[in-house]
C-alpha positions as a Python dict, from the first residue, in 0.01 Angstrom:
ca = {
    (1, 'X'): (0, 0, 0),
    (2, 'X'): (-239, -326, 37),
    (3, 'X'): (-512, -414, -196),
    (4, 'X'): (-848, -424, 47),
    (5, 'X'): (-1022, -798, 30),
    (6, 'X'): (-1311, -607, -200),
    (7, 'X'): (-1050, -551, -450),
    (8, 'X'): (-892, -861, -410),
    (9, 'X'): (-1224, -1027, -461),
    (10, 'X'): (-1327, -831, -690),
    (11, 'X'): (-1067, -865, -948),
    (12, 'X'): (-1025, -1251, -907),
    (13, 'X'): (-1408, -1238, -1019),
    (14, 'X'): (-1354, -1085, -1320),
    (15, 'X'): (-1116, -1320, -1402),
    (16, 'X'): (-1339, -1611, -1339),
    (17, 'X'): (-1596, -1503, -1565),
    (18, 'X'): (-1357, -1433, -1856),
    (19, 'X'): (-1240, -1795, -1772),
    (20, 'X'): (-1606, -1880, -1806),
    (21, 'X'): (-1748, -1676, -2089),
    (22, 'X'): (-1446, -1726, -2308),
    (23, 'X'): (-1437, -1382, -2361),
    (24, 'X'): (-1066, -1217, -2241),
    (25, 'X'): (-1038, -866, -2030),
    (26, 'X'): (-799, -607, -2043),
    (27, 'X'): (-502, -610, -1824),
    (28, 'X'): (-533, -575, -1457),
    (29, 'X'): (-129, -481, -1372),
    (30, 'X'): (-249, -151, -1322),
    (31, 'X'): (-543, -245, -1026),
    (32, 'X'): (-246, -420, -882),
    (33, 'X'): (40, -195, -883),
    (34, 'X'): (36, -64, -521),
    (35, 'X'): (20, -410, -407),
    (36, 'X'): (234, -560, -650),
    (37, 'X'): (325, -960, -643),
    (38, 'X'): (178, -987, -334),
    (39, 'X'): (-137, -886, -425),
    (40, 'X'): (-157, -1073, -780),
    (41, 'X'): (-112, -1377, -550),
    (42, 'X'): (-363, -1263, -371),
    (43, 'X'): (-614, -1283, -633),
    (44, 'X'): (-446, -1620, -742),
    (45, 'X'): (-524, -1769, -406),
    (46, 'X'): (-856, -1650, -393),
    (47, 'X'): (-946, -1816, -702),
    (48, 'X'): (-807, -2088, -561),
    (49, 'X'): (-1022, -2126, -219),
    (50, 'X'): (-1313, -2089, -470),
    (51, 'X'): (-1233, -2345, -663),
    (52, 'X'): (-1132, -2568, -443),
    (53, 'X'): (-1518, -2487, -197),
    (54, 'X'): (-1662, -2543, -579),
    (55, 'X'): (-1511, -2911, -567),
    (56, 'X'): (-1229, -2894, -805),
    (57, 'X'): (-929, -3081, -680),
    (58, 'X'): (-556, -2978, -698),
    (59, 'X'): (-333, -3170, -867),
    (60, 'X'): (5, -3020, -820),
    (61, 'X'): (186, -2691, -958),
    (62, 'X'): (313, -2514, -1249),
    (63, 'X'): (657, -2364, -1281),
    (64, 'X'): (658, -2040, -1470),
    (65, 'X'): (924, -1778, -1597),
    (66, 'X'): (1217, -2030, -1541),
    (67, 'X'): (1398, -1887, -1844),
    (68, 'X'): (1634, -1600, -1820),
    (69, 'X'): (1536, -1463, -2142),
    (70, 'X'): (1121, -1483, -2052),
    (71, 'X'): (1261, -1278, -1710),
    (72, 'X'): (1377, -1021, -1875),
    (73, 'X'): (1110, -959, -2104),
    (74, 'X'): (862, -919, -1764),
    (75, 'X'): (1111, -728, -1552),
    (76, 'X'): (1134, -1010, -1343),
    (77, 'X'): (1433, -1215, -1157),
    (78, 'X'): (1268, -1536, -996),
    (79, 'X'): (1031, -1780, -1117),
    (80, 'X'): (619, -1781, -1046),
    (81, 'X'): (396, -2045, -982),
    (82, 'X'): (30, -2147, -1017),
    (83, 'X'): (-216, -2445, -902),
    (84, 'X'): (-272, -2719, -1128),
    (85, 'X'): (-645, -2889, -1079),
    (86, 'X'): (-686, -3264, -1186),
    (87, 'X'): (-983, -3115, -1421),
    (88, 'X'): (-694, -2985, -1563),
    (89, 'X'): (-506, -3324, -1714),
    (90, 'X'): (-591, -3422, -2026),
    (91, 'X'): (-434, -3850, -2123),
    (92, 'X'): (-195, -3845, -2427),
    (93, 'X'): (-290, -3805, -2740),
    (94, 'X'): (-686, -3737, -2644),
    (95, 'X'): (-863, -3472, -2843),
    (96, 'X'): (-888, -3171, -2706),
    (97, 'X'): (-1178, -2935, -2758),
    (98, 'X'): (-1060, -2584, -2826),
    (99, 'X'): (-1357, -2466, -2661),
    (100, 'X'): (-1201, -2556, -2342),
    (101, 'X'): (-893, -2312, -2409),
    (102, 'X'): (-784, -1944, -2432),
    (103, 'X'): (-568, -1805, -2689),
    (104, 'X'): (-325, -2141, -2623),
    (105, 'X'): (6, -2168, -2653),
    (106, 'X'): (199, -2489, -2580),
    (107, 'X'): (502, -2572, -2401),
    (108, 'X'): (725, -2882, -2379),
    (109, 'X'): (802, -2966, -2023),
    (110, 'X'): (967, -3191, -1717),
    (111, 'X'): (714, -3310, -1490),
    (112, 'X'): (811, -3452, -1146),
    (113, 'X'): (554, -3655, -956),
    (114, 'X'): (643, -3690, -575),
    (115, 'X'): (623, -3988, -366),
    (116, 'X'): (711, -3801, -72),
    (117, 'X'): (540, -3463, 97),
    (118, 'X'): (773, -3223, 72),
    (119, 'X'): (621, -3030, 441),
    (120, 'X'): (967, -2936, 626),
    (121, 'X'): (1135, -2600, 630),
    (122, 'X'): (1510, -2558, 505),
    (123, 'X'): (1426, -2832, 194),
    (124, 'X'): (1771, -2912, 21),
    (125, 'X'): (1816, -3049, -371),
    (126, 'X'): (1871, -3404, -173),
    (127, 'X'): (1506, -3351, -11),
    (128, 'X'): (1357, -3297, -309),
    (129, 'X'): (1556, -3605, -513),
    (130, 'X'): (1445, -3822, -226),
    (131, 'X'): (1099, -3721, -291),
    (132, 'X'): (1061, -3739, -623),
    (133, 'X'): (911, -4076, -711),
    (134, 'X'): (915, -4061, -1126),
    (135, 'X'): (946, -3824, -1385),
    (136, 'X'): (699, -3800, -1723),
    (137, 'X'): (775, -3570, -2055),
    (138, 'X'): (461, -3356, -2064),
    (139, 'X'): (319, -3078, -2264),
    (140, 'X'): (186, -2753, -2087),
    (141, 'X'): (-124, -2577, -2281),
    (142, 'X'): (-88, -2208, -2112),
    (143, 'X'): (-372, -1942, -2169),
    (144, 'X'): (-446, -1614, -2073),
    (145, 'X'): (-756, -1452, -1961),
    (146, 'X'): (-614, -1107, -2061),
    (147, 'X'): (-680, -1003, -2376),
    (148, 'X'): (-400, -1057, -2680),
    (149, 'X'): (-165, -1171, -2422),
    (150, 'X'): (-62, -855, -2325),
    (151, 'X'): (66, -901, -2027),
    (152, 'X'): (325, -846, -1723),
    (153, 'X'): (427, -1008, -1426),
    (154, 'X'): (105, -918, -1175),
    (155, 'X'): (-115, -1015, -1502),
    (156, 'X'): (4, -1363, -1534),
    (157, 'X'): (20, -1422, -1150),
    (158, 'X'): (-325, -1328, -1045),
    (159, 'X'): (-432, -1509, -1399),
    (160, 'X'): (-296, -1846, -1212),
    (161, 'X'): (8, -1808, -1396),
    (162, 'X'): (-161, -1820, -1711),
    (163, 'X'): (-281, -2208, -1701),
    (164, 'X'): (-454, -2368, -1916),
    (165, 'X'): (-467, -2784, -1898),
    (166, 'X'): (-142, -3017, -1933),
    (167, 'X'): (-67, -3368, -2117),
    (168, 'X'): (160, -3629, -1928),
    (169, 'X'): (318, -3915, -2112),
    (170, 'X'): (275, -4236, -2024),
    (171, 'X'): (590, -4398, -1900),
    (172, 'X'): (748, -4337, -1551),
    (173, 'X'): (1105, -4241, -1553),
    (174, 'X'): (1359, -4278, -1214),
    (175, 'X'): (1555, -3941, -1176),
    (176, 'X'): (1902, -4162, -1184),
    (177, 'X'): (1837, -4264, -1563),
    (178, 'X'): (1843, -3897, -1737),
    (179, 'X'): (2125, -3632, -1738),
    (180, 'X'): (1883, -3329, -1633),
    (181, 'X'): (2074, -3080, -1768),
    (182, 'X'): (2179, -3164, -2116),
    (183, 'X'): (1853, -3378, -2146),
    (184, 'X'): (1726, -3222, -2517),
    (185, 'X'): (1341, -3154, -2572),
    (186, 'X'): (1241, -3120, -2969),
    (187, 'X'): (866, -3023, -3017),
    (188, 'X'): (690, -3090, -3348),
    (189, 'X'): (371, -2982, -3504),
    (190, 'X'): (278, -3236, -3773),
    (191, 'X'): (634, -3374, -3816),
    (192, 'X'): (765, -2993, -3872),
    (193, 'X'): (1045, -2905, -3530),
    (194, 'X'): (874, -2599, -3405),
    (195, 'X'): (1063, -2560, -3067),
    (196, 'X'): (1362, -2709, -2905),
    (197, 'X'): (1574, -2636, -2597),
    (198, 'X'): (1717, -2897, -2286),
    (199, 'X'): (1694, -2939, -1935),
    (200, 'X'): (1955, -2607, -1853),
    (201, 'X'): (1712, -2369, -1986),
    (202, 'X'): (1523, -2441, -1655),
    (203, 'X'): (1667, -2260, -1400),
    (204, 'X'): (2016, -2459, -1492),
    (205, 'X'): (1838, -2756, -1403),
    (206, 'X'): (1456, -2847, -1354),
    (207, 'X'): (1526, -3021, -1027),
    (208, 'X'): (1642, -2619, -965),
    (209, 'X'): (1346, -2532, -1014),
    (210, 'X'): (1168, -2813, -803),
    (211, 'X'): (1392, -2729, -529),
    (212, 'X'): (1276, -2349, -589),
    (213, 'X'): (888, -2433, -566),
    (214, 'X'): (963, -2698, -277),
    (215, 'X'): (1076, -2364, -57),
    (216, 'X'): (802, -2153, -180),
    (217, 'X'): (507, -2364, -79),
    (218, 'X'): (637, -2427, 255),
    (219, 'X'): (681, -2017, 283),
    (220, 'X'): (313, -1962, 186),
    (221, 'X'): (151, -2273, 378),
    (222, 'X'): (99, -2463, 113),
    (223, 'X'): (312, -2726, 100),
    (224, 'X'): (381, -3021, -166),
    (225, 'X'): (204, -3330, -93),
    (226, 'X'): (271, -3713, -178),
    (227, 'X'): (117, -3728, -541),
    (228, 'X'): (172, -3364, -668),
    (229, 'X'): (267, -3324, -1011),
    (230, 'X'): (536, -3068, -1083),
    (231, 'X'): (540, -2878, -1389),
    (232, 'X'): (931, -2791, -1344),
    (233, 'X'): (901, -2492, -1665),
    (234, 'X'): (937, -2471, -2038),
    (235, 'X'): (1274, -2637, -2183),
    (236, 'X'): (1216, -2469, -2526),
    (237, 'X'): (1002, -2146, -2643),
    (238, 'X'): (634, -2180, -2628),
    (239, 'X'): (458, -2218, -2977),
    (240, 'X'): (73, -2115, -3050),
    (241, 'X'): (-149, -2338, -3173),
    (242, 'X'): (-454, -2392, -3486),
    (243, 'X'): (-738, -2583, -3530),
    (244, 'X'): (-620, -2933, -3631),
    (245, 'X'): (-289, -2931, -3464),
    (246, 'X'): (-117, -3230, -3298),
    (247, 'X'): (198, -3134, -3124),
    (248, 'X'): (421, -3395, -3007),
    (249, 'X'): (722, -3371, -2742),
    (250, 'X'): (993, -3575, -2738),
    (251, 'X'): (1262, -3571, -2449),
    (252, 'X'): (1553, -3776, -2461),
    (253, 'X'): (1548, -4008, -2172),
    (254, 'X'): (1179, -3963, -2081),
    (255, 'X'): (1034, -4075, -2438),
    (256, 'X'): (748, -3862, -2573),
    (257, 'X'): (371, -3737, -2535),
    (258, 'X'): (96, -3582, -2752),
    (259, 'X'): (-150, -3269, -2760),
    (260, 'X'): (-424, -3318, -3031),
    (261, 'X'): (-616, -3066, -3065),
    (262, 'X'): (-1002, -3069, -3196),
    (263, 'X'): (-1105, -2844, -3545),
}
């Protein structure tokens, strides 16, 4: 059974205004049962096309659920994705008001930044290597618009996979200069390790996981463009954050990059 466009509509408004109002909603997994992923994406994309008529620009994409363990907690056995808006980006080390944030969480993190559109059907890992132009360590702040994070896979979907804003580093890195795989990631919170994990907790590999988001956007019309940023997923489990905080990333081969977040 399909979700009607009223529904559809309907529930990507109410996530909108707890976006706006600050103030979270209950869990809408059961308004989008008979329509399952297909429908949360559904209320994804029509946040989306709002957005974008409002004049917000995209940026590139987020990678989420790339670890195993996070898919079996939701049930789930492939990764999701949402839209990242250059509103969105905040420059290393920058304060960020916690105003602009819901319940965050933070997440250390591969981004690839293509030189290349990535339009074509039948992409292979080569396509996607050929595209990439650098790569940046980079620190995902996730939030959810559902109340105490309680949440499933068709929350966290139509809740644009549960973005919040990201933090790039500074210093371009060429895919042949890092082993992706064994390529460690240590997060700290004032100087204290607070999560750690490498490059094979991403789908094996985060270029996997590029690969896997490469295919996607070319099955839903939405292919990756010259420019996109590619959040590739979390290397390391994501940590909540305080008043005060300043989180720092460090990933060998790609150096490091800074959250700081306002009291």
């Amino acid at each position: 059974m399909t979700l009607s466009n009223s529904e559809i509509e309907g529930l990507a408004s109410r996530l909108r205004n707890a976006a706006e109002t600050g103030v979270a909603i209950a869990p809408i997994r059961d308004e989008l049962a008979d329509g399952g992923v297909a429908a949360a994406y559904a209320v994804q994309n029509a946040n989306t096309k709002y957005y974008l008529k409002k004049g917000r620009r995209l940026s590139g994409r987020k990678i989420g659920l790339t670890s195993k363990a996070v898919q079996k907690q939701l049930g789930v056995d492939s990764p999701d994705f949402g839209m990242l808006y250059a509103d969105m980006e905040i420059p290393d080390g920058e304060e960020i008001a916690l105003s602009r944030l819901m319940q965050p969480k933070v997440e250390g993190e591969i981004t690839l930044v293509l030189g290349k559109d990535l339009d074509h059907e039948q992409l292979t890992l080569t396509d996607v290597m050929s595209a990439v132009a650098y790569a940046l360590p980079s620190i995902e702040i996730v939030g959810s618009r559902i109340e105490n994070w309680n949440i499933r896979l068709l929350d966290t979907v139509a809740d644009n996979a549960s973005s919040g804003l990201y933090v790039l580093g500074g210093r371009p890195t060429k895919l042949d200069e890092v082993d992706w795989r064994l390529c460690g990631m240590v997060m700290e919170r004032r100087g204290e390790q607070v999560s750690f994990g490498a490059g094979a907790a991403c789908l094996g590999n985060p270029l996997n996981a590029a690969l896997w988001l490469a295919r996607t956007m070319v099955e839903v019309g939405s292919p990756l463009k010259a420019g996109d940023a590619i959040m590739t997923g979390a290397l390391g489990p994501m940590v909540t954050v305080a008043p005060g905080d300043v989180i720092e990333v460090r990933i060998n081969g790609l150096g490091s990059v800074r959250a700081n977040f306002g009291r």
